[in-house]
Every structure is written in structure tokens, then in C-alpha cells.
ROLO-688961 format. One record per residue (C-alpha): residue number from 1; residue in one letter; x, y, z. Coordinates in pm, 1 decimal, m for minus. Layout:
REM ROLO-688961
    n  res        px        py        pz
  NUM    A         X         Y         Z
...
//
This chain:
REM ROLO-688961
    n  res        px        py        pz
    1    X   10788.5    4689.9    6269.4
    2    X   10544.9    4433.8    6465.5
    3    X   10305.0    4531.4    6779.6
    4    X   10560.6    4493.5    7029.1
    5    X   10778.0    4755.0    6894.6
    6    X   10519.2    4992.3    6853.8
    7    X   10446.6    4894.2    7224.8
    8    X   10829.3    4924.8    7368.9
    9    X   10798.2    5331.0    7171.0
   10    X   10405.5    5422.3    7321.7
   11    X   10518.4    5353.4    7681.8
   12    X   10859.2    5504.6    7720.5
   13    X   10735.7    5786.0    7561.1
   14    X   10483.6    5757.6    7815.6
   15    X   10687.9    5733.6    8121.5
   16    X   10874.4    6057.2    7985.1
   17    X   10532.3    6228.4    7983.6
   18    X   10429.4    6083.8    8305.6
   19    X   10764.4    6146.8    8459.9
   20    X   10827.8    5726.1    8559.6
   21    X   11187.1    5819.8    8653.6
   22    X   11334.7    5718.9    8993.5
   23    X   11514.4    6071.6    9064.1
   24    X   11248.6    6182.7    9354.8
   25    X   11473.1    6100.3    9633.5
   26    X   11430.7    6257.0    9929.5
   27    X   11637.0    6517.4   10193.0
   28    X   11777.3    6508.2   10507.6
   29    X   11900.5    6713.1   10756.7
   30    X   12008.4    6685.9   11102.1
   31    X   11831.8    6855.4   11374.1
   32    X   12073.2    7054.0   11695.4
   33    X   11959.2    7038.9   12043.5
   34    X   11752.0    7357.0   12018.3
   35    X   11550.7    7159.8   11759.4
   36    X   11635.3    7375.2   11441.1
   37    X   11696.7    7214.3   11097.4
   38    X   12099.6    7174.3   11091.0
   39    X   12152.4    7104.0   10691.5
   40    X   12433.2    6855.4   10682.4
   41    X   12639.3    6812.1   10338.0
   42    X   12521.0    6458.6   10249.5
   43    X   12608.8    6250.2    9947.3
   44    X   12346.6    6090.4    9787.2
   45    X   12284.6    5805.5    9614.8
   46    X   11865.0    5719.5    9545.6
   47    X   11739.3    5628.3    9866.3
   48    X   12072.0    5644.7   10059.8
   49    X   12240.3    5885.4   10243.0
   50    X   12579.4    5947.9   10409.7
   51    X   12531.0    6058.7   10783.9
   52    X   12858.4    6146.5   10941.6
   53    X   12949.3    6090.0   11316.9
   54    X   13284.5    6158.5   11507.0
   55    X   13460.1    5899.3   11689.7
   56    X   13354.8    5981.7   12028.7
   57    X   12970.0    5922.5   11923.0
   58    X   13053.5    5573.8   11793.6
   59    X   13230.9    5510.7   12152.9
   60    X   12978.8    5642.8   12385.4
   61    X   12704.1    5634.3   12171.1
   62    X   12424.5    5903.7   12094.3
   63    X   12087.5    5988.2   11986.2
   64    X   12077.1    6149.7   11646.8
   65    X   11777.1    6335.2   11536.7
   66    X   11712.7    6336.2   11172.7
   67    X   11459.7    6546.0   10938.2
   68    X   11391.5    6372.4   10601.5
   69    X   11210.0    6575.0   10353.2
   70    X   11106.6    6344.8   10079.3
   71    X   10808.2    6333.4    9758.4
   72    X   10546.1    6074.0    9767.3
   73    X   10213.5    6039.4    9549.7
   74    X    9871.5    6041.1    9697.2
   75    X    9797.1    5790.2    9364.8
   76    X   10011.0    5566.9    9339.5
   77    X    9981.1    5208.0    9186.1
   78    X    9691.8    5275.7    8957.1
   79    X    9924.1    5455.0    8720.1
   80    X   10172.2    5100.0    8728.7
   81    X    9870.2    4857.7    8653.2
   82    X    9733.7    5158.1    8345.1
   83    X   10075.3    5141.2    8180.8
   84    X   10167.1    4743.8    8234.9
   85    X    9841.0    4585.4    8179.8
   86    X    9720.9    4455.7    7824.3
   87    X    9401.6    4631.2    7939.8
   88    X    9540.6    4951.4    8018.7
   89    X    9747.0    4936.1    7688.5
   90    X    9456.9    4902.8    7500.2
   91    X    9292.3    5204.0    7696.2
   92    X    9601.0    5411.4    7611.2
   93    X    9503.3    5339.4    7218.6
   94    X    9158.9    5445.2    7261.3
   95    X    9248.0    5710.1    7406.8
   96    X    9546.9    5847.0    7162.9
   97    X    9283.6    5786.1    6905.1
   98    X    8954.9    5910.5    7023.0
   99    X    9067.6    6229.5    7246.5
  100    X    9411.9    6254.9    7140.3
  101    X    9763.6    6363.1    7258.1
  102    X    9650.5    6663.2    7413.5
  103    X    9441.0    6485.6    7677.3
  104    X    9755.9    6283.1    7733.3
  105    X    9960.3    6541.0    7804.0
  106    X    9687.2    6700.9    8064.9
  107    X    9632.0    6343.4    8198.8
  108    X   10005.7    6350.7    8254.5
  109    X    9972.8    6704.4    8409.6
  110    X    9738.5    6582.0    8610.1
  111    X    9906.2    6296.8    8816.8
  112    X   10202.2    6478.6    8857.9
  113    X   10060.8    6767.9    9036.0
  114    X    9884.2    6526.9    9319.5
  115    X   10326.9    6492.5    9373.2
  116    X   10363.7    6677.9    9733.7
  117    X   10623.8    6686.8    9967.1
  118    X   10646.1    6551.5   10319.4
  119    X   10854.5    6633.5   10643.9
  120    X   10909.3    6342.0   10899.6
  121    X   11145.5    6321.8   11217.7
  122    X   11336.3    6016.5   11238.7
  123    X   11551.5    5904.4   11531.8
  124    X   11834.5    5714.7   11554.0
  125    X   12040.2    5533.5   11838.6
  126    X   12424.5    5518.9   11773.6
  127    X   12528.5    5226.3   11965.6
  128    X   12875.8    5241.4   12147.3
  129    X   13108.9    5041.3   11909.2
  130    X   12955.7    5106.4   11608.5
  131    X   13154.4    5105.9   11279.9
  132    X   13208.0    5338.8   10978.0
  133    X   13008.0    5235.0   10713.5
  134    X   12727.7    5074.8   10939.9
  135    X   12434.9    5072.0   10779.0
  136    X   12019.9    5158.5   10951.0
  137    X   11749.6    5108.4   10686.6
  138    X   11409.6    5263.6   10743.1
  139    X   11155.7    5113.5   10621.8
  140    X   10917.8    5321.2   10360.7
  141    X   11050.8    5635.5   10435.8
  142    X   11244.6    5621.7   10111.0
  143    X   11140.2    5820.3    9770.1
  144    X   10880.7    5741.0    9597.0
  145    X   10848.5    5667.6    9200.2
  146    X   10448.8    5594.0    9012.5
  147    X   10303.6    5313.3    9085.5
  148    X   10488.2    5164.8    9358.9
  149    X   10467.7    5209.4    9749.6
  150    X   10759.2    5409.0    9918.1
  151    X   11087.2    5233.6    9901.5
  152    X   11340.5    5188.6   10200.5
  153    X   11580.7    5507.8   10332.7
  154    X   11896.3    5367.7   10420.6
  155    X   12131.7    5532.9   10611.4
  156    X   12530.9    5461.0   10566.7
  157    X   12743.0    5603.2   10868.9
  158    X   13063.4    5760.9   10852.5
  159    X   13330.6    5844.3   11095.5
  160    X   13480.3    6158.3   11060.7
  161    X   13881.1    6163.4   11072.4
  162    X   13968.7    6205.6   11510.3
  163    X   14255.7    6469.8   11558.3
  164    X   14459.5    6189.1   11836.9
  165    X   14305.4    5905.3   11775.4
  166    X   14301.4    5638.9   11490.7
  167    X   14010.5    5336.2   11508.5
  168    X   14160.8    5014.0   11415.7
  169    X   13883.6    4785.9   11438.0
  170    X   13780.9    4756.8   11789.6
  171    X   14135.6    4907.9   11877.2
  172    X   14267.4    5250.3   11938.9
  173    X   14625.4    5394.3   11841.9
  174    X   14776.1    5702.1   11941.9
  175    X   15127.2    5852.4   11844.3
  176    X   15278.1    6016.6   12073.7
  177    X   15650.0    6189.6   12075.1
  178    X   15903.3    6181.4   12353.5
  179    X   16236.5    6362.1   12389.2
  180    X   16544.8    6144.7   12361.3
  181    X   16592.3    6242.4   12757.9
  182    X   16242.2    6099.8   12835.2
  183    X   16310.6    5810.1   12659.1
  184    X   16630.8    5711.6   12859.8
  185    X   16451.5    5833.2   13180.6
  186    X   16064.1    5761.0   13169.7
  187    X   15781.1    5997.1   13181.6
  188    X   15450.2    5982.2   13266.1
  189    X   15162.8    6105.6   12997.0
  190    X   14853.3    6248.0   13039.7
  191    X   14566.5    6130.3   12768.6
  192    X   14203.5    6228.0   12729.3
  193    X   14020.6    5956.4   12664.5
  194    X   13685.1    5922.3   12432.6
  195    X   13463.7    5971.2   12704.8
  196    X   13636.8    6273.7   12886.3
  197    X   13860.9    6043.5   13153.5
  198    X   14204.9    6145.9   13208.7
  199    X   14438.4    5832.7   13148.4
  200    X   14785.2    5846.4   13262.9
  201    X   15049.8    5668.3   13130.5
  202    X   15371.3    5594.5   13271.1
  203    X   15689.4    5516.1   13058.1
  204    X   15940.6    5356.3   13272.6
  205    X   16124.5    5114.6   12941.3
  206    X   16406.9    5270.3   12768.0
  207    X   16207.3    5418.7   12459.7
  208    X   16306.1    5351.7   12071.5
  209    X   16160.3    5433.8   11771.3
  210    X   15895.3    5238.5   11672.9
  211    X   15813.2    5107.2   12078.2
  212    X   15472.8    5064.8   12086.3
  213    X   15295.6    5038.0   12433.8
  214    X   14926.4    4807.5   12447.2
  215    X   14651.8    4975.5   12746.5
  216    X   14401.3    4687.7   12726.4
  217    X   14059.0    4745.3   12761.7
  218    X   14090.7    5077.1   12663.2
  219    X   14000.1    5086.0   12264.1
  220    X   13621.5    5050.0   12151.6
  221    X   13333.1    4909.0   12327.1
  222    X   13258.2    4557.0   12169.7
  223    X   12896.9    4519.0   12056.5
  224    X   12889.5    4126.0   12141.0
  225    X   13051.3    4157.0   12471.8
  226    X   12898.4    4398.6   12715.8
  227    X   13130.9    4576.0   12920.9
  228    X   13437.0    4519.5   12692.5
  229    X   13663.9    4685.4   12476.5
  230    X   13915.7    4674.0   12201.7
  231    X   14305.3    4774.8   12350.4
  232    X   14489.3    5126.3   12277.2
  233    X   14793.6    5104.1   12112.6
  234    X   15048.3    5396.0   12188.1
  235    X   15373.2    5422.9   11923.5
  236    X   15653.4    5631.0   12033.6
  237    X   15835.3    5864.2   11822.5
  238    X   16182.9    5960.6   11946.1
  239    X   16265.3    6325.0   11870.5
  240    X   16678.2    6289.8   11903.8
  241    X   16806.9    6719.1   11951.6
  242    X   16932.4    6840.4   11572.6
  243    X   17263.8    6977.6   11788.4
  244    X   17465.9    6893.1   12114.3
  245    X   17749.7    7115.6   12211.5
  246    X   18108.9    6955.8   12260.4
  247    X   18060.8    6970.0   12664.6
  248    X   17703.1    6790.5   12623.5
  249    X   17900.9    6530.7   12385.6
  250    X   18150.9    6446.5   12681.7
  251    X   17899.3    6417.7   12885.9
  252    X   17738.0    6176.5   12762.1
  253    X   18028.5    5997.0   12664.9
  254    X   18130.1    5967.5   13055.3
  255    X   17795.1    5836.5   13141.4
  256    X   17693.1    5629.3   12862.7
  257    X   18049.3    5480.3   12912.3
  258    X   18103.7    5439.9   12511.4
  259    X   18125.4    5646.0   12191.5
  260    X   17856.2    5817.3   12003.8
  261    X   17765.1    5735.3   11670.9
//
């Protein structure tokens, strides 16, 4: 085996000694309003992180308070140029030779326990009509490995499921069920909207299955257009009675003026 193999061997057993992994990520945590750590369950992936936010933060937007916990190296770069360099190769010969292993092992000891742990609070502006998986990168306040700076902490947002509503892009749909008799004779609804308004909405079309109703301008706020916003999209869902007694039936033969299915 040449010089190069016997090179490849010295410095990955090196890095193991050293630790040269990229596993120090770092934690984060959301803060509430009293200013008290609120641990959030976050996926990670090395220097990314999941942040959930419901729907009506992404339309009215918010302020989100963040506590990353992360490890960085007060030496950091030396240890890069000592392992990569031709010089710092051949120091790592002298050294196996002349003190030997066991001043490796302490020099190893060594770097790692200058390793601390830091605490930052980072802040960040949810604008109205943001999407899910919007991404906000932070520069440097990432992990941090030997021998190279802190990378970049990016954050990937994610909306959690809404209870009425469903995003579609910039729009809004709702589903919304209506008796068979408020669908031959109107009805006005009542709905909450994102930011607290009540919204009524009057039916006065004979309602099917499947009739879908368009509010403009009342879906998301649109980023590039100030003042703007996506449509809601209300679907109707007919819920015909499981039974009608024999007078009902008559009834509505004599006013519907034909037979019943």
C-alpha cells in the first residue's frame, strides 16, 4: 500500500478521534408571551428546522420569537488547516512517532472540551400571505463542525391543518352543509373569518350538490399586491332527510307539481 493510502487511514482515524462529524446541530424552541422557553416538537434535519404556524398567522401575520441553543468552538479553523495541509500531515507523523498515540488522544481531548454551548434569541416576522414550506435562513447561527465558521440555520415553515378552512394557494375553501329546505329556500350564513370578522353569506340560488359559491377578495393576502387577496370558495353539501312521512310526500308532490324520484 503507497503513501496515500496510509494517508486516507491516519486522518479518518483522526477525525474519529477529533470528533470531525457534522452531528452538532443546534436546538430551538419557541418562546410564549410571558417570555418562557415553549419547547416545540421540531424535526430536524442538520442545520434545519421545522417551525409550525396556523393559518391565521400566515393571514395576518405575526412576530415569532425563537430560542436556538446550538455548539460552536472557540478554535476553530486551525484544526482544518493541521489535518489538510502537507505541513500539518507531516506534523501529525512527528508527532505519532516522537510522543505517541497517547498525546493524540489528549490533544484530541483537548479541542473538544473548548466545545460550549450557546443561547441566542432570534426573531422572526411572518408576513401575511406566507406559504407552507417558506423558507428564512439565518445566517451563521447554524451548528458548527472543526475547522469551519458557523454554517447557516434555516428555518422551513409549516402550516398546521385549520379546523374550517382549507388554503388553496392564495384561495380559501370552506364546506359548508345546508338542509334540503334551505336549499330550495335560501339562507343566510354566518362565517368567522381569519382575522376575527363576521362574514355573512346569503344563499338565495336553488342549492345542489356540488354548488360552489366564489367571495372574492376574501382568501389570502397576496405578497406582490398590497391590499389584495386570493377569493373564498364555499361548496355546498345537501343533507336530503333519511325519511318523509306519506303526508310530507303529498305535500310536496302538490307543490313541486311532479313526482318524486
Amino acid at each position: 500500500m503507497g503513501a496515500g493510502h496510509y494517508y486516507k487511514i491516519l486522518k479518518k482515524r483522526l477525525a474519529m478521534i477529533l470528533h470531525l462529524d457534522q452531528q452538532h446541530g443546534e436546538q430551538i424552541s419557541e418562546e410564549n408571551g410571558d417570555g418562557e422557553p415553549k419547547p416545540e416538537k421540531l424535526a430536524w434535519l442538520l442545520n434545519k428546522a421545522k417551525l409550525e404556524c396556523t393559518l391565521e398567522q400566515f393571514y395576518n401575520g405575526c412576530t415569532r420569537r425563537i430560542k436556538v441553543q446550538r455548539d460552536v468552538y472557540d478554535i476553530y479553523g486551525i484544526v482544518y488547516i493541521f489535518l489538510c495541509s502537507f505541513s500539518g500531515f507531516v506534523l501529525v507523523i512527528i508527532l505519532l512517532l516522537s510522543v505517541g498515540i497517547l498525546a493524540l488522544f489528549s490533544f484530541g481531548y483537548f479541542l473538544n472540551s473548548r466545545r460550549r454551548n450557546v443561547e441566542e434569541i432570534l426573531y422572526l416576522y411572518v408576513m401575511p400571505g406566507w406559504k407552507n414550506e417558506t423558507r428564512i435562513t439565518y445566517p451563521g447561527k447554524g451548528g458548527q463542525v472543526y475547522g469551519r465558521p458557523p454554517t447557516d440555520l434555516t428555518l422551513v415553515l409549516k402550516e398546521k391543518p385549520h379546523a374550517f378552512f382549507q388554503r388553496e394557494g392564495h384561495d380559501l375553501v370552506v364546506n359548508l352543509k345546508i338542509s334540503l329546505v334551505e336549499a330550495l329556500t335560501g339562507k343566510t350564513f354566518h362565517i368567522t373569518t381569519l382575522d376575527g370578522r363576521d362574514l355573512p353569506i346569503e344563499v338565495k340560488d336553488i342549492v345542489k350538490s356540488g354548488y360552489m359559491m366564489v367571495v372574492p377578495n376574501e382568501g389570502m393576502p397576496l405578497i406582490r399586491e398590497p391590499g389584495n387577496k386570493g377569493d373564498l370558495y364555499i361548496k355546498f353539501d345537501v343533507v336530503h332527510p333519511s325519511m318523509l312521512t306519506t303526508k310530507q310526500m303529498d305535500e310536496l308532490k302538490m307543490i313541486l307539481k311532479e313526482p318524486l324520484d
